[in-house]
PyMOL commands that place a pseudoatom at each C-alpha (Angstrom):
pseudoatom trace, name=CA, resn=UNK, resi=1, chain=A, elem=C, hetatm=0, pos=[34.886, 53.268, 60.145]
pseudoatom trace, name=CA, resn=UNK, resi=2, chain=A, elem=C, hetatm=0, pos=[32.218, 51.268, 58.624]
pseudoatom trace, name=CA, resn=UNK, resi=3, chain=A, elem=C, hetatm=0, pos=[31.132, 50.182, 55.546]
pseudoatom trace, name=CA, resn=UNK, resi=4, chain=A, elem=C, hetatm=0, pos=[27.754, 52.464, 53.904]
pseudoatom trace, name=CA, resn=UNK, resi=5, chain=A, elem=C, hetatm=0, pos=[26.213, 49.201, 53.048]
pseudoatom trace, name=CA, resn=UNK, resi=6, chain=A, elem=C, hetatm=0, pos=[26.765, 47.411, 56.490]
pseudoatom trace, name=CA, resn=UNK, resi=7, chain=A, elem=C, hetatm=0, pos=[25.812, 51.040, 57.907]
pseudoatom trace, name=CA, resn=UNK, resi=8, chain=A, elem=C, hetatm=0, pos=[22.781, 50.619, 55.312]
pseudoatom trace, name=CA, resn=UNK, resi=9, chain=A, elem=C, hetatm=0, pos=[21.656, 47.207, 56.612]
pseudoatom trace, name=CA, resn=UNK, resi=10, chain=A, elem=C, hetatm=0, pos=[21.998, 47.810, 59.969]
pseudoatom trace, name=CA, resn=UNK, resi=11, chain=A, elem=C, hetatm=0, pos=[18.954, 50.024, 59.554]
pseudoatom trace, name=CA, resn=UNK, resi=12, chain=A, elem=C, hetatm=0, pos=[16.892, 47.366, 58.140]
pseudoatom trace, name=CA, resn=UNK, resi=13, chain=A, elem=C, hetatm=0, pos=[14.287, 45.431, 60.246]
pseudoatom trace, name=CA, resn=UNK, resi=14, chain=A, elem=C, hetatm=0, pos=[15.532, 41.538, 60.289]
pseudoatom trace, name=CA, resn=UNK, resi=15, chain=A, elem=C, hetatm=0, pos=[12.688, 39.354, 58.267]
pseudoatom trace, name=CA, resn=UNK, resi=16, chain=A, elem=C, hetatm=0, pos=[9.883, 38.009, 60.364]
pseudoatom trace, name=CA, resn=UNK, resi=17, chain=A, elem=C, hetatm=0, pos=[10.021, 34.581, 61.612]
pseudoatom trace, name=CA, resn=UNK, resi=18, chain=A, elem=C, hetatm=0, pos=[6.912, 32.827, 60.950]
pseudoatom trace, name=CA, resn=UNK, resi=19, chain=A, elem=C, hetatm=0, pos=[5.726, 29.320, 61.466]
pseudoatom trace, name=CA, resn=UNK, resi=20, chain=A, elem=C, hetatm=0, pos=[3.430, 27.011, 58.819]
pseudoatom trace, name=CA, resn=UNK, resi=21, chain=A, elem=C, hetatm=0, pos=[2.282, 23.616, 57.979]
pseudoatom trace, name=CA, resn=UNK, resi=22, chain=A, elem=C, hetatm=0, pos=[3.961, 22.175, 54.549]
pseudoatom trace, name=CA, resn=UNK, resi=23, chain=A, elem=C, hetatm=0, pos=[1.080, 21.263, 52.206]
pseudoatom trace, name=CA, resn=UNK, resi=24, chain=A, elem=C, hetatm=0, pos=[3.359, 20.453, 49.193]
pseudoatom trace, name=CA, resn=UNK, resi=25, chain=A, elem=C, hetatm=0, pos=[7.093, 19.384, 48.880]
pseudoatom trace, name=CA, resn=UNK, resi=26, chain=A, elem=C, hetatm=0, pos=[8.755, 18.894, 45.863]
pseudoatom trace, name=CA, resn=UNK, resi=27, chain=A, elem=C, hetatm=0, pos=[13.569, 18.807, 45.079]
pseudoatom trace, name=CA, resn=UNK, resi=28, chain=A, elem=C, hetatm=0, pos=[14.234, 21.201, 47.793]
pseudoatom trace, name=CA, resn=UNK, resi=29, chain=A, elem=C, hetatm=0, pos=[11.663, 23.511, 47.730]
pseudoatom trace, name=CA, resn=UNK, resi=30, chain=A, elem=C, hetatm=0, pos=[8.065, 23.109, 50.273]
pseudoatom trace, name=CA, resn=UNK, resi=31, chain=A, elem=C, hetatm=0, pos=[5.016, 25.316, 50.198]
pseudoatom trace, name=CA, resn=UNK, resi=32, chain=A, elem=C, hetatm=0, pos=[3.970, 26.839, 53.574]
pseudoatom trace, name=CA, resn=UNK, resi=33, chain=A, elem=C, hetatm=0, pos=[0.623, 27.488, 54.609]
pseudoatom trace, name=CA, resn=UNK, resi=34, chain=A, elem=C, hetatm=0, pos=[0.542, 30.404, 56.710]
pseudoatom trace, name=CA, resn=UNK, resi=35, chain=A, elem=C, hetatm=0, pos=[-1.953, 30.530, 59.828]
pseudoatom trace, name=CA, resn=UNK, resi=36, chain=A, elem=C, hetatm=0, pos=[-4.087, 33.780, 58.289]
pseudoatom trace, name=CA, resn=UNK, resi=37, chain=A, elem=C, hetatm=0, pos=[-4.208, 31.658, 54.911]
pseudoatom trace, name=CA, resn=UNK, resi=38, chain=A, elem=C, hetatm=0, pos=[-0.964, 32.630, 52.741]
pseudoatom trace, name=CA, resn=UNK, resi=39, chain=A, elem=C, hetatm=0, pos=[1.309, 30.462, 51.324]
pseudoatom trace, name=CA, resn=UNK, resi=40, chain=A, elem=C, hetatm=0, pos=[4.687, 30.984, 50.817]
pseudoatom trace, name=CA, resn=UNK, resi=41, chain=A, elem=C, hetatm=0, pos=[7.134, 29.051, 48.823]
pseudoatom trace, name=CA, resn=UNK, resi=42, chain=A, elem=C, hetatm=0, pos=[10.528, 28.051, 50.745]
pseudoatom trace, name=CA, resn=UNK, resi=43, chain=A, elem=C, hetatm=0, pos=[14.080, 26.632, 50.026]
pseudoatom trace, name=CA, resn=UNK, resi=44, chain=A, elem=C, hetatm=0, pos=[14.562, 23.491, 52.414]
pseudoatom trace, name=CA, resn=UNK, resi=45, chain=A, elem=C, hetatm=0, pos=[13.273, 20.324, 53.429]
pseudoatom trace, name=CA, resn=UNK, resi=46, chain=A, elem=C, hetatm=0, pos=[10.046, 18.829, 54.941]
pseudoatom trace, name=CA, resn=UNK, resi=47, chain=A, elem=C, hetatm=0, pos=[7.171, 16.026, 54.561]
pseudoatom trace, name=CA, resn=UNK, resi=48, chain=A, elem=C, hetatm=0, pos=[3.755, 17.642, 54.077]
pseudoatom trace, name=CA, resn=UNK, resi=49, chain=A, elem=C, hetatm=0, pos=[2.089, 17.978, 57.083]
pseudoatom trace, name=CA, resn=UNK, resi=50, chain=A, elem=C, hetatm=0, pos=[5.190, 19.131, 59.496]
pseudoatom trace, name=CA, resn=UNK, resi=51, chain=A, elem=C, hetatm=0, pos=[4.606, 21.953, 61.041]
pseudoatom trace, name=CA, resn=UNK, resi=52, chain=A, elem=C, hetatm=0, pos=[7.989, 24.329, 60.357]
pseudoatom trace, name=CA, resn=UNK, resi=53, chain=A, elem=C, hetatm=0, pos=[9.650, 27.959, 61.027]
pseudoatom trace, name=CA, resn=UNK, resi=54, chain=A, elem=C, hetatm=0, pos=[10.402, 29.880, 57.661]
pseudoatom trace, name=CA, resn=UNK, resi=55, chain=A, elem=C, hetatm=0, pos=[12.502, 33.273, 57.171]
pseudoatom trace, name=CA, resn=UNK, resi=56, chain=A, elem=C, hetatm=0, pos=[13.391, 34.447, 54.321]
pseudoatom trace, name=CA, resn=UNK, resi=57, chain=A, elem=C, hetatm=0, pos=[12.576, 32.371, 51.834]
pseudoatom trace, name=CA, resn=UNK, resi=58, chain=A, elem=C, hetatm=0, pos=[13.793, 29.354, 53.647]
pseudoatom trace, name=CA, resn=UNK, resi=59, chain=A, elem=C, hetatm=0, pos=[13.142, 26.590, 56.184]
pseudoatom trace, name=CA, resn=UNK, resi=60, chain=A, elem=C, hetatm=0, pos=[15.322, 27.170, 59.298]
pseudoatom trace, name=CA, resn=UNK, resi=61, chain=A, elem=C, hetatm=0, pos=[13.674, 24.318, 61.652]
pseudoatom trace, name=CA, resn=UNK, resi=62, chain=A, elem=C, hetatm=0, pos=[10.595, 22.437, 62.693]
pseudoatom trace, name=CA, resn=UNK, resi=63, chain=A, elem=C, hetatm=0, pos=[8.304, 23.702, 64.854]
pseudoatom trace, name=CA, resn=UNK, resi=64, chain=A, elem=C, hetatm=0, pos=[6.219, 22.100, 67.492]
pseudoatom trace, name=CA, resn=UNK, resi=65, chain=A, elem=C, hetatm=0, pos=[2.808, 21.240, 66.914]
pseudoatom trace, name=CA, resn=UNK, resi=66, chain=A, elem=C, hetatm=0, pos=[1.347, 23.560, 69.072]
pseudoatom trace, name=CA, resn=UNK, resi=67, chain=A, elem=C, hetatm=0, pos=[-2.389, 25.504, 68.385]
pseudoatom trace, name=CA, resn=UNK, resi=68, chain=A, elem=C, hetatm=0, pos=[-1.722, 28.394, 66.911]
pseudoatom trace, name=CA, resn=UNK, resi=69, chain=A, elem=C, hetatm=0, pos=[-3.758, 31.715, 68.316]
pseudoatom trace, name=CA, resn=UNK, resi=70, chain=A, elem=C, hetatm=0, pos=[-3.914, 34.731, 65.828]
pseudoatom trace, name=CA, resn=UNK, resi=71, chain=A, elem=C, hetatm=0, pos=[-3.628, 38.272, 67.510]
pseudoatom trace, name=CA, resn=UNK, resi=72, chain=A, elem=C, hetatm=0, pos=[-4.936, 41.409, 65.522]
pseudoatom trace, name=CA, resn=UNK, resi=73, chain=A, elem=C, hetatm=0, pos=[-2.675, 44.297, 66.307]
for i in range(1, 73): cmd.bond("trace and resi %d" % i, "trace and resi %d" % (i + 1))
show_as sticks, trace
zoom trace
């Protein structure tokens, strides 16, 4: 039998993956600029300009630097 709280989670989406370029980087912590224009502050590190993968709340990897096409859906 499971746990209620895994049981819980397991009905939760995952968080979004979402890729940025760093426009500020400071002890451990960047700012993301979001393609539709947000900016999201993230644990990890990166020089400003990288492009870079974020989920929840932190840096997981670089990203290519690849044109980025927005999709309304």
């Amino acid at each position: 039998m499971h746990n209620l709280y895994e049981q819980f989670r397991g009905l939760l989406p995952d968080p979004p993956l979402q890729a940025g370029t760093v426009i500020d980087a400071g002890a451990g912590v960047v700012t993301v600029e979001l393609p539709g224009g947000g900016r999201v502050r993230v644990r990890g590190h990166a020089a400003i300009g990288q492009r870079v993968f974020v989920r929840d709340g932190l840096v997981e990897a670089l990203a290519p630097n690849l044109p980025i096409e927005l999709i309304e859906v």
